[in-house]
PAVO-256236 format. One record per residue: residue number from 0; residue in one letter; y, x, z of N, C-alpha, C, O in turn. Coordinates in steps of 0.001 Angstrom, whole numbers. Example, Ala and Ser with C-alpha at 12.3 -4.5 7.8 and 13.67 -1.06 7.14 Angstrom:
2
FILUM   resi   resn       n.Y       n.X       n.Z      ca.Y      ca.X      ca.Z       c.Y       c.X       c.Z       o.Y       o.X       o.Z
FILUM      0      A     -5690     13190      7800     -4500     12300      7800     -3300     13200      7800     -3319     14236      8465
FILUM      1      S     -2250     12850      7080     -1060     13670      7140        30     12900      7870      1138     13409      8039
This chain:
84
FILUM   resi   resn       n.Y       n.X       n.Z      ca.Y      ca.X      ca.Z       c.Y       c.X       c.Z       o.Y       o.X       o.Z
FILUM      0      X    -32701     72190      8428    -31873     72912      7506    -32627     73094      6209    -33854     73138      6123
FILUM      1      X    -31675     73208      5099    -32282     73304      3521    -32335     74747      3086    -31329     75456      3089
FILUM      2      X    -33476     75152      2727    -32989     76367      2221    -33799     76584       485    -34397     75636       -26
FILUM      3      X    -33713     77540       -13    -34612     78015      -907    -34533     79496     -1575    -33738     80435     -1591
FILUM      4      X    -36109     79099     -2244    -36219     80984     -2413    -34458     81386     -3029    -33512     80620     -3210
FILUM      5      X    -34548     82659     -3195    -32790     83301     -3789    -32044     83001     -3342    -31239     83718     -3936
FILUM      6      X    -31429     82432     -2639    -29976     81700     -2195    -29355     83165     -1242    -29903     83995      -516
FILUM      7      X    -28161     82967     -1636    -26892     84066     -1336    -26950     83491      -172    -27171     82317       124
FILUM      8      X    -26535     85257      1056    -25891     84395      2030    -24939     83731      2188    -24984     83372      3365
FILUM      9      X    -23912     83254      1631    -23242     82493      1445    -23688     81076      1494    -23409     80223      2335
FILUM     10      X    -24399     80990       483    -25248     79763       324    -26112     79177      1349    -26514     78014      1353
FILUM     11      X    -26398     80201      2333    -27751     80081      3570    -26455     79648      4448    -26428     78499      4889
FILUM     12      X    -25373     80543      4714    -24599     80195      5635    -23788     78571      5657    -23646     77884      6668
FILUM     13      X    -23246     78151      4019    -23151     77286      4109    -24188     75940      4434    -23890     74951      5104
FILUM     14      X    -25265     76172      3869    -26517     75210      4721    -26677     74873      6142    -27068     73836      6677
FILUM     15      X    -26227     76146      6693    -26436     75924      8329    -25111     75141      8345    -25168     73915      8252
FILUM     16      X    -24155     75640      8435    -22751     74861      8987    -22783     73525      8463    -22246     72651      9144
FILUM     17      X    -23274     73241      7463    -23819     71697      7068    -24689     70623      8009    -24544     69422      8235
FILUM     18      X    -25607     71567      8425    -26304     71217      9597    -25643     70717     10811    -26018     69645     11287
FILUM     19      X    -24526     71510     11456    -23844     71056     12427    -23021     70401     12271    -22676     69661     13192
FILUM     20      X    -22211     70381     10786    -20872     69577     11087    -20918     68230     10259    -21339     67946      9138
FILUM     21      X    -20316     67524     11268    -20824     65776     11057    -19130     65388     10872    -18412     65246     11862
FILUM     22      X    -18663     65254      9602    -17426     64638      9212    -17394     63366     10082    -18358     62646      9823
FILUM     23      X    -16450     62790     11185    -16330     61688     11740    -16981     61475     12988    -16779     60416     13580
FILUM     24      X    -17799     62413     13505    -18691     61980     14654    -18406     63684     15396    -17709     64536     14846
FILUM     25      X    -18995     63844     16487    -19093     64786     17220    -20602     66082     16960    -20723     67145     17569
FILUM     26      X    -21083     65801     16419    -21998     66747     16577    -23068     66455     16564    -23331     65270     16363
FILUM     27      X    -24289     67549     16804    -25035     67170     17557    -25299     67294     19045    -24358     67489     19813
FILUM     28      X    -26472     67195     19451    -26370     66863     20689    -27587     67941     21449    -27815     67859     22656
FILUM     29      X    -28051     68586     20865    -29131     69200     21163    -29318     70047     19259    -29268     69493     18161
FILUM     30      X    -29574     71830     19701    -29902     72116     18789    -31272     73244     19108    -31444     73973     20084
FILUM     31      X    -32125     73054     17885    -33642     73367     18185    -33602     74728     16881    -33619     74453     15681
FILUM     32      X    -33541     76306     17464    -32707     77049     16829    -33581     78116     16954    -33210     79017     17707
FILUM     33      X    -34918     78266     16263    -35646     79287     16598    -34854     80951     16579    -34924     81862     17404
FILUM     34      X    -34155     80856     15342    -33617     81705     14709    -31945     82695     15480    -31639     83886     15534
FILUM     35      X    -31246     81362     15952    -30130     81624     16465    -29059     81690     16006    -28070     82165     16563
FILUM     36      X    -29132     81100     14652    -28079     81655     13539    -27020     80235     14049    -25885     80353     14511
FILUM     37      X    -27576     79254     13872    -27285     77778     14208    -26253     77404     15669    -25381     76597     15992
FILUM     38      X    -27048     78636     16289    -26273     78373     17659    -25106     79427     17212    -24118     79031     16595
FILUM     39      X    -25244     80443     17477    -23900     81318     16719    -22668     80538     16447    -21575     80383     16990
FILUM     40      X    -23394     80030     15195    -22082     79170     14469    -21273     78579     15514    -20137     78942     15820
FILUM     41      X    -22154     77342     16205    -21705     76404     17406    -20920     77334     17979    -19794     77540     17526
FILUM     42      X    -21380     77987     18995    -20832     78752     20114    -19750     79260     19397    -18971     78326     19582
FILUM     43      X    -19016     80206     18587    -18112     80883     17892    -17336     80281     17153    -16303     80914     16936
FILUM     44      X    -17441     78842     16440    -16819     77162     16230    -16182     77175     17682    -14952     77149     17699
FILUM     45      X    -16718     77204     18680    -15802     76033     19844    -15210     77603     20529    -14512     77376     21518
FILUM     46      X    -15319     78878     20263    -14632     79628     20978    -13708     79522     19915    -12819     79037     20615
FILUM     47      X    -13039     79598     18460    -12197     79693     17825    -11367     78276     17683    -10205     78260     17276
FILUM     48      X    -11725     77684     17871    -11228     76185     18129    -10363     76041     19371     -9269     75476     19364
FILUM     49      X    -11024     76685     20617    -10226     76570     21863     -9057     77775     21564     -7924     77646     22028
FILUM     50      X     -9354     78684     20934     -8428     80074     20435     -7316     79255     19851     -6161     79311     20273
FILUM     51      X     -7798     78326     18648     -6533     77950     17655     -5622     76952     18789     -4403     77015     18948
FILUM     52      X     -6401     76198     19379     -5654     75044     20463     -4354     75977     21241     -3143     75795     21370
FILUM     53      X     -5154     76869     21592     -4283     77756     22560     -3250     78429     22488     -2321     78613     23275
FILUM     54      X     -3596     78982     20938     -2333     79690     20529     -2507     79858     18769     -2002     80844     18234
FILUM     55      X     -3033     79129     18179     -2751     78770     16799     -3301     79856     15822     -3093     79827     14609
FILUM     56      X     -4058     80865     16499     -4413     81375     15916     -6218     81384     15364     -7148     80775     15893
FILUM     57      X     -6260     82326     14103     -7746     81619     13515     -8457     82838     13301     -7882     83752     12709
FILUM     58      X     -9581     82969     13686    -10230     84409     13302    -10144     84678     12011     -9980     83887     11082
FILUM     59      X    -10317     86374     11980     -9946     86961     10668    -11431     87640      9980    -12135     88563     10390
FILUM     60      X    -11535     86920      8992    -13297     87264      8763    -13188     89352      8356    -14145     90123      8431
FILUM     61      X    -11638     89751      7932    -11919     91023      7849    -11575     91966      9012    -10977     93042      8973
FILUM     62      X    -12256     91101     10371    -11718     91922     12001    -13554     92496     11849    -13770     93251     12796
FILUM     63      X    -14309     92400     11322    -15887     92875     10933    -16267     93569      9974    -15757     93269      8895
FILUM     64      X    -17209     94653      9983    -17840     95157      9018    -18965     94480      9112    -19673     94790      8153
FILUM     65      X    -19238     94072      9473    -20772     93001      9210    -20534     91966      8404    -19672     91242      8901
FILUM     66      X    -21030     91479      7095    -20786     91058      6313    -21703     89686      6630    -21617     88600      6058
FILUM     67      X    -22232     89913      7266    -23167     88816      7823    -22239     87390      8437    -22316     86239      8009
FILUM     68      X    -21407     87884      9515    -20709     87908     10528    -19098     87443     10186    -18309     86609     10631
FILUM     69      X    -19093     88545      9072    -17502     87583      8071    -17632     86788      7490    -16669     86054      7265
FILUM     70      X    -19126     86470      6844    -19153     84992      6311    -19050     83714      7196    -18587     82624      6860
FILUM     71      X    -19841     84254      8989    -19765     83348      9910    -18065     82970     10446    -17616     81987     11035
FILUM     72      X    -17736     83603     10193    -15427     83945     10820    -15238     83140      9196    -15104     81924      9056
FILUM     73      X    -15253     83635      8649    -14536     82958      7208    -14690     81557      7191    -13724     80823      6980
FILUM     74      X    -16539     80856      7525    -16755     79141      7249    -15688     78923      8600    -14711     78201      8401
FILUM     75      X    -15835     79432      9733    -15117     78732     11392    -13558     78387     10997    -12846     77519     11503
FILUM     76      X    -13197     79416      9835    -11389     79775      9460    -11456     78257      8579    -10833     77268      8964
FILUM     77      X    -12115     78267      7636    -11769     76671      6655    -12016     76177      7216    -11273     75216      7018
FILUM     78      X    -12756     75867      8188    -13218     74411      8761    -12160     73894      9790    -11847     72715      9957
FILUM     79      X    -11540     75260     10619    -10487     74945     11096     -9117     74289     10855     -8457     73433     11444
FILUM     80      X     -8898     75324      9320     -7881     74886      8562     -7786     73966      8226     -6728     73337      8268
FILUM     81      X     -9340     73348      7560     -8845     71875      6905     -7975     70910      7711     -6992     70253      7367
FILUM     82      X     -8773     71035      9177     -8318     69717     10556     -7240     70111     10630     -6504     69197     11001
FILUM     83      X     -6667     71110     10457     -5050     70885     10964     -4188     70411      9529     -2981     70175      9583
């Protein structure tokens, strides 16, 4: 993952989800995640994914006061949106 000094979380968050998502291919295959932020994403990607399959619905980044946490619901919501 890319990072640098100053960067918004926004900016950190979008770096990671960059990391995992592979336009055209599946993924990766193994992730090496001292941190945990990386896996998060993953894990909470394929629970909102099986959510939207199921019943069309998309997490709501303002169901959180953790601002941390709505940026993680907000990237899972576009990324979803775009594919459909």
């Amino acid at each position: 993952m890319f990072a640098w000094k100053g960067e918004t979380l926004d900016q950190y968050w979008w770096t990671t989800f960059q990391t995992v998502c592979w336009p055209g291919a599946d993924g990766p295959d193994l992730i090496v995640d001292d941190g945990g932020d990386a896996t998060l994403l993953v894990h909470e990607g394929v629970k909102w994914e099986k959510e939207f399959k199921d019943s069309g619905k998309l997490p709501d980044p303002k169901s959180t006061d953790d601002a941390e946490f709505s940026i993680v619901l907000r990237l899972i919501k576009n990324s979803i949106a775009k594919v459909r």
